[in-house]
C-alpha positions as CSV (number, residue, x, y, z in Angstrom):
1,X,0.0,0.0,0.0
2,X,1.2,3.5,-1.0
3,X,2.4,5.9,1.8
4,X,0.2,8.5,2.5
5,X,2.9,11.4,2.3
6,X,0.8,14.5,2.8
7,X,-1.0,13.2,5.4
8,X,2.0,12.0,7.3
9,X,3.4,15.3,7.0
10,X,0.2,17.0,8.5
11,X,-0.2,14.8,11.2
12,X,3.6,15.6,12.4
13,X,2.9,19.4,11.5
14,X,0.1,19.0,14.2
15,X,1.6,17.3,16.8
16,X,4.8,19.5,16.0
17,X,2.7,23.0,16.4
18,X,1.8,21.5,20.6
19,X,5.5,21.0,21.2
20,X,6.9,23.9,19.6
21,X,4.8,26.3,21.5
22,X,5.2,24.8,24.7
23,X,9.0,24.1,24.6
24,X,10.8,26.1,21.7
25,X,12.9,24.5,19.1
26,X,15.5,23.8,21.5
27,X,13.3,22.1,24.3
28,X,11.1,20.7,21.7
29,X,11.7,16.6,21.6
30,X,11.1,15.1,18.2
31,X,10.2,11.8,19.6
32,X,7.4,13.0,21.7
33,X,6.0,14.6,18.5
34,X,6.1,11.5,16.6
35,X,4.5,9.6,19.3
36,X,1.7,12.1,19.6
37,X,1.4,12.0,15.9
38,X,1.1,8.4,15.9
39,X,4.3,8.4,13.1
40,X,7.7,6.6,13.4
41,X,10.2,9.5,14.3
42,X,12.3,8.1,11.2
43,X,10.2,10.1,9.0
44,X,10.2,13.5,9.9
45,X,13.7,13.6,8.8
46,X,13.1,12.9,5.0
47,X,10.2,15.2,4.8
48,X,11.4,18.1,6.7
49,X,15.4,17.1,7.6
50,X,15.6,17.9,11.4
51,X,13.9,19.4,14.4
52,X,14.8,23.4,12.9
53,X,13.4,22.7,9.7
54,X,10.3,20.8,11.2
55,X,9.4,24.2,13.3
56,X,10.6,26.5,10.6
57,X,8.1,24.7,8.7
58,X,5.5,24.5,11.5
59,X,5.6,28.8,11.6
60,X,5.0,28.8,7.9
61,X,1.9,26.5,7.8
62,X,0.7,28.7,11.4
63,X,1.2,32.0,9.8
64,X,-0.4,30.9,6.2
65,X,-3.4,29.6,8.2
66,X,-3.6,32.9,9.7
67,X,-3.1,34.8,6.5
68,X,-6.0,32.4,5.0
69,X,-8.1,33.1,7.5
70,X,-8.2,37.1,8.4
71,X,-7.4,38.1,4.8
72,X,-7.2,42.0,4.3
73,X,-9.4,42.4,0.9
74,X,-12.3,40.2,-0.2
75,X,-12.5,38.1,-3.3
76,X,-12.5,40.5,-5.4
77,X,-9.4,42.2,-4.5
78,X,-11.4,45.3,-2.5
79,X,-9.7,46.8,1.1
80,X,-11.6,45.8,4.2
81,X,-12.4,47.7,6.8
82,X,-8.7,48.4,9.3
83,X,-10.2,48.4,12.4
84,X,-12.3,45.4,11.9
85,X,-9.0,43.6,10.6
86,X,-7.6,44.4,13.7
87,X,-10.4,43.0,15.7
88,X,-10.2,39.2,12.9
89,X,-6.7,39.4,14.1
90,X,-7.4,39.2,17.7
91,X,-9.9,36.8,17.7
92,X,-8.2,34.8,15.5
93,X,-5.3,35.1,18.0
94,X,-8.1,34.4,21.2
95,X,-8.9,31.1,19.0
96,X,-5.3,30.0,18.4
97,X,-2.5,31.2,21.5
98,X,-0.3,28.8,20.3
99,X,0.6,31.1,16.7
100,X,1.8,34.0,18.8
101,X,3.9,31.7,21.3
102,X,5.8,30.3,18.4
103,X,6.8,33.5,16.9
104,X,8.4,34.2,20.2
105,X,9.7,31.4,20.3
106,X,10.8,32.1,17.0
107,X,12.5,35.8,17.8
108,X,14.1,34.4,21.5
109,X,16.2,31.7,20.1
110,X,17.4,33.6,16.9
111,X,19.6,36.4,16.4
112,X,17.7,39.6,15.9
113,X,20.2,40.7,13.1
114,X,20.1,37.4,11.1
115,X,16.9,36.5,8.8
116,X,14.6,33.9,9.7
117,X,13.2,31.0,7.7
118,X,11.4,31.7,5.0
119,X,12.0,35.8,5.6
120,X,12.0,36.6,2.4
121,X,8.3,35.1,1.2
122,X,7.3,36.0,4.3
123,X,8.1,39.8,4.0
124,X,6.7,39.6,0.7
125,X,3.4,38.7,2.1
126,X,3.8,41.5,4.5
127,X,4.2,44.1,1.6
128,X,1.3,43.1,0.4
129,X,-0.4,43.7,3.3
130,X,1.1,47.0,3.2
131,X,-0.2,47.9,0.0
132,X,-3.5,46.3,1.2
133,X,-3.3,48.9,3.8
134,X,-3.1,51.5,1.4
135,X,-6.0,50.7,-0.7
136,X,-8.1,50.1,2.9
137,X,-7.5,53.8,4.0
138,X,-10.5,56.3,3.4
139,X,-10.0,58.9,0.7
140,X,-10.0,62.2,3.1
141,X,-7.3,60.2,4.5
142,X,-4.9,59.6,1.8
143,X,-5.5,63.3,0.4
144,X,-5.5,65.2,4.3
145,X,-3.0,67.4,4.0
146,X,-3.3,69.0,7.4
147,X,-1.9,65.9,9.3
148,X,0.2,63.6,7.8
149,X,-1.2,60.0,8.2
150,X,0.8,57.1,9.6
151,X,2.5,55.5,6.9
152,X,1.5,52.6,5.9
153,X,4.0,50.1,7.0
154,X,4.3,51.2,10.7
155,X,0.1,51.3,10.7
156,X,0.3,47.7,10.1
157,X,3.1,47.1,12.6
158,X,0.9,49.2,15.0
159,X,-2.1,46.6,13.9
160,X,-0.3,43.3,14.4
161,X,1.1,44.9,17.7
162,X,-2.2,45.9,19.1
163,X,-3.9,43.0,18.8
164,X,-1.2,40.5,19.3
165,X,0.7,42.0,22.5
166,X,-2.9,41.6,24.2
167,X,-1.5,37.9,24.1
168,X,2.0,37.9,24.6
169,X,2.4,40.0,27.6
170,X,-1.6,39.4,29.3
171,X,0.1,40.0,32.9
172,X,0.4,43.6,31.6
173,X,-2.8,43.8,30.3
174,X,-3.9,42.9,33.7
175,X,-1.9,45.4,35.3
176,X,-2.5,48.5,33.6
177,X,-6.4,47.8,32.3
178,X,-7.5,46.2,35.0
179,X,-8.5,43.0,32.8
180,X,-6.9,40.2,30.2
181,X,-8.1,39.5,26.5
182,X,-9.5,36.1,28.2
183,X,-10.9,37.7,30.8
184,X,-12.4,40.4,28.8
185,X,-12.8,39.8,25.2
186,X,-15.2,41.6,23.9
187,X,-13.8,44.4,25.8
188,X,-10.4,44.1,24.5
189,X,-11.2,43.4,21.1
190,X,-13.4,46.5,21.0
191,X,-10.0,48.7,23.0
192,X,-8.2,47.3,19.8
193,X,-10.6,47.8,17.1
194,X,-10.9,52.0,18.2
195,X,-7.6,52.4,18.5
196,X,-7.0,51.2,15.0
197,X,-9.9,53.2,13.8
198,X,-8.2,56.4,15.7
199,X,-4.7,55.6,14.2
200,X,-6.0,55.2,10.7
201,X,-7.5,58.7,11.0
């Protein structure tokens, strides 16, 4: 019977996402991954060729998922609303912790200076976003003259910040509003959603 190579490779990918955001590449142990996944550890080394690769690959297949589900224009290639973005982003991130603790992961156990895996598609995708931004601002907005708006690259830093941090550092949340994103969604989803609206303007 043929092997089953795709669905191998997303039943590790699974059990792989668990590990990685509970102990880092470093701490993550590829035989409890296989054993979760239900796969002989033998093969995740000709599909992905070692424990880096496996969670470089793991952050890809997180971060697409995210991309595929909170995209930033509709089928038709028209700008959604900013704000709301923002809020799709944080619930995405309420649905799925995990994403945000591998990308620390991710950024601890690298060098700051030195590109990550996959940097350069990934930056791609982030300039389109950018431009996506661009398109999604209101026309009074892009012709203001009075105050110059945010550009567009550091609006959508400011977006993926505010609704991500909420996650990342909820002990702070805690402290200075009184209240985390799972103690308080709705509440912090709608903080997140006007302050986009307010740094759009």
């Amino acid at each position: 019977m043929a092997w089953d190579t795709a669905r191998t490779k997303a039943l590790l990918l699974d059990a792989a996402v668990d590990e990685f955001a509970a102990h880092g590449p470093e701490g993550a142990r590829i035989d409890r991954i296989a054993a979760a996944a239900g796969i002989n550890k033998e093969r995740i080394y000709p599909y992905f060729g070692g424990k880096r690769q496996l969670f470089a690959a793991v952050v890809q297949r997180e971060l697409e998922q995210l991309a595929a589900a909170v995209p930033m224009e509709d089928a038709t290639g028209r700008a959604l609303d900013l704000p709301e973005y923002a809020g799709r982003v944080f619930d995405y991130h309420l649905a799925h912790p995990h994403l945000l603790r591998l990308l620390q992961w991710e950024a601890l156990c690298g060098d700051s200076a030195s590109p990550v895996a996959g940097e350069e598609l990934r930056a791609a995708h982030y300039a389109e976003k950018v431009a996506a931004v661009c398109r999604a601002r209101p026309e009074e907005v892009r012709s203001a003259r009075a105050v110059a708006p945010l550009p567009p690259e550091e609006l959508l830093y400011a977006v993926v910040a505010l609704a991500g941090w909420q996650f990342t550092a909820p002990q702070l949340a805690r402290m200075i509003t009184g209240r985390t994103a799972e103690e308080d969604p709705a509440g912090r989803r709608a903080a997140v959603v006007d302050m986009v609206r307010r740094l759009a303007l």
